[in-house]
N, C-alpha and C positions, 0 to 999 in steps of 0.2 A: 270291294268290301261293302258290306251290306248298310244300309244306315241303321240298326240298330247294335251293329259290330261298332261302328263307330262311334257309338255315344256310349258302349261299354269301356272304350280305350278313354273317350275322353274322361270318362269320374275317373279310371284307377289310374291318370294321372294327376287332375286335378285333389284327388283325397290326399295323398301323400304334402303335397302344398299345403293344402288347408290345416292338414296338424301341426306340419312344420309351423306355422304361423301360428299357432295357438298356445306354443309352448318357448316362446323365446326365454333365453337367458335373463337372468337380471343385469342391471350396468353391474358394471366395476364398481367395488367399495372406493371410498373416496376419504382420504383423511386429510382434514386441517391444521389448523395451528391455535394455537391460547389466543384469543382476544377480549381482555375483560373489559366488560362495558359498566358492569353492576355497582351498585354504590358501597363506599366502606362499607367497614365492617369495623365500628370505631366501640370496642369494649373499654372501658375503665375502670376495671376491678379498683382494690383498696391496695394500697405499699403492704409487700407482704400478705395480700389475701390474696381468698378465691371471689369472683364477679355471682351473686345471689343471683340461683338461678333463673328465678323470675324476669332476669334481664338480657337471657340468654336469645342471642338471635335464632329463629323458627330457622332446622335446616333445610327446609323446603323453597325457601326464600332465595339460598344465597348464589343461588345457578340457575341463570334463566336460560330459556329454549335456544335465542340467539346464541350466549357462549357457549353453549350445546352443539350448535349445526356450524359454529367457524371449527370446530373441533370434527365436528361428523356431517357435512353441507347436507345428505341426505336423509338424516333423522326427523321421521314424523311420529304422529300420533305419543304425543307427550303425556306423562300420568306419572303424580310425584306419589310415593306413601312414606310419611312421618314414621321415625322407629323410635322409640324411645330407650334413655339413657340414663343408666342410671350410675352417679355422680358420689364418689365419695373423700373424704376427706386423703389428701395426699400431700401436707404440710407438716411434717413429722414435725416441727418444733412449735407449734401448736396447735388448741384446738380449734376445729371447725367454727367460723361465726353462724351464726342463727341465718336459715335460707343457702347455704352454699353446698348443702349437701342434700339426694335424695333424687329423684324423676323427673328428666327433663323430656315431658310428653315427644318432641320435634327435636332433639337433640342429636337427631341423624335422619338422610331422609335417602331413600331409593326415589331414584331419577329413572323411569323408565320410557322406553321410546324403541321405533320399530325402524329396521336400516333391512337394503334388497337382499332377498332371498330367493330362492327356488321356491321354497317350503313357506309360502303366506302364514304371516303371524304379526299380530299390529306390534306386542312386546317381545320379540327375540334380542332385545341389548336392554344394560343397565347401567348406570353408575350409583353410587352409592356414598354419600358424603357426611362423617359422625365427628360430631367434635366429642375428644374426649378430657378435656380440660381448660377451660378459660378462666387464667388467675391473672397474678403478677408476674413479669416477663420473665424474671429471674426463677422464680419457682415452676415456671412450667420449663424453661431449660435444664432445672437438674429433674425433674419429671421424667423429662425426654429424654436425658444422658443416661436414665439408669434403663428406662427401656430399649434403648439403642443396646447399652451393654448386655441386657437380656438377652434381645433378639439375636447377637453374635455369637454369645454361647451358646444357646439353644438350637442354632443352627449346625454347630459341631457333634452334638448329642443324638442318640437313635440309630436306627439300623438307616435310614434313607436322611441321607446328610442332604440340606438345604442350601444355597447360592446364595449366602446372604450377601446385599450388598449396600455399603455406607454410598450415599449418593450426595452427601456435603450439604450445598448450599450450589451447588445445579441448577436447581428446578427454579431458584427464584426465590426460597424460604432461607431463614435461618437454619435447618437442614432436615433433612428426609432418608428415610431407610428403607430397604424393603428386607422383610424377613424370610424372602426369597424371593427369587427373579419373578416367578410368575403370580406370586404377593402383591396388592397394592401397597401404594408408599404411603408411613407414619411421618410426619411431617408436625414442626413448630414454625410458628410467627408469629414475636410481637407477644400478646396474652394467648395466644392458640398454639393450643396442642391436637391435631383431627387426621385420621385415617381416609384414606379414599378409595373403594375396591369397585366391584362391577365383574360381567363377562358376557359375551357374547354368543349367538350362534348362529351370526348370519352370512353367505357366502364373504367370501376374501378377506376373514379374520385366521381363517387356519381352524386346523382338524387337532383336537382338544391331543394332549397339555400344550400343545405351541401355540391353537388359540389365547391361553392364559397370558402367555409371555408378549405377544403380540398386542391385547387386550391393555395391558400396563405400560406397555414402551409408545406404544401409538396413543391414545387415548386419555387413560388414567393421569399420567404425568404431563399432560395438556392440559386437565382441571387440574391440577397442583398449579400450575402455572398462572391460570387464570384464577384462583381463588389467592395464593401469597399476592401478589399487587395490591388488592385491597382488603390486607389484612395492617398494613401498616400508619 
């Protein structure tokens, strides 16, 4: 073989290698567990009221990175954005005090952050954390009792019936719902009433709608856990 035969064998093995190498896999997705490190979350509404919103804690605040990556180890590139919420009076036997009702600028906040993929992208995951009530404990549990009963009839209702499921006091809360499997859970504690959704599309969550379900049983219900502890 000629020497110029043989440095044509050697590239058309060595190229094959070289792409191989340039295109590996990502790891394996990695899931944790709740570990709340964060400080209360100590509201003191009025006997019988709602807490003025001006006192309402920033949602951006109440999940940091850490209980983020004991939930997801390989979540980086963090970036929160404020949603705001708007607040209304939900104390049928009376009215609203002055401040408790109206726009709470950070009253929910998107938690975003980028987990391995094939497909590079810094934000392909999210969570998403909104309180939608912070009163007196007792009024935000019949709050939550009439939405809980909502979200089960509503779920029998329509042409494509939903999987609602009562999730009790599970997760850690006084209790949580999801208004369907692939639903984040509504959830009460204490003066808190707050939803938590998110989803994903990064490898080894699953191929959409089972990513959803996957996205809520792994993930979402590990911030429920980590946010009840210190809500009490």
């Amino acid at each position: 073989m000629s020497r110029l035969n043989r440095w044509y064998l050697a590239l058309a093995v060595a190229a094959p290698l070289a792409l191989a190498g340039c295109s590996s896999a990502p790891p394996p997705l990695e899931f944790g567990a709740a570990k709340p490190s964060g400080p209360k979350l100590a509201a003191r509404p009025a006997a019988n009221g709602s807490l003025t919103l001006d006192q309402w804690p920033n949602a951006c605040e109440v999940l940091s990175d850490d209980e983020i990556r004991s939930i997801l180890p390989q979540a980086t590139g963090f970036e929160r954005d404020p949603v705001k919420v708007t607040i209304i009076n939900f104390n049928p036997l009376s009215e609203s005090a002055p401040g408790t009702t109206g726009d709470v600028p950070a009253g929910g906040c998107e938690f975003k952050f980028g987990l391995p993929s094939e497909y590079e992208s810094e934000h392909n995951s999210n969570v998403k954390v909104t309180f939608t009530a912070i009163a007196d404990a007792a009024l935000v549990e019949r709050n939550y009792s009439e939405d809980l009963k909502d979200a089960r009839k509503r779920a029998g209702e329509g042409t494509y019936k939903k999987e609602f499921r009562d999730l009790g006091t599970s997760l850690g809360t006084d209790g949580c719902f999801l208004p369907d499997v692939s639903d984040g859970p509504t959830c009460h504690q204490g003066p808190y009433q707050f939803e938590v959704s998110g989803m994903s599309t990064a490898d080894g969550v699953g191929e959409y709608p089972e990513s959803k379900r996957n996205w809520t049983e792994k993930v979402l219900t590990e911030v429920v856990r980590t946010l009840g502890p210190r809500m009490r």
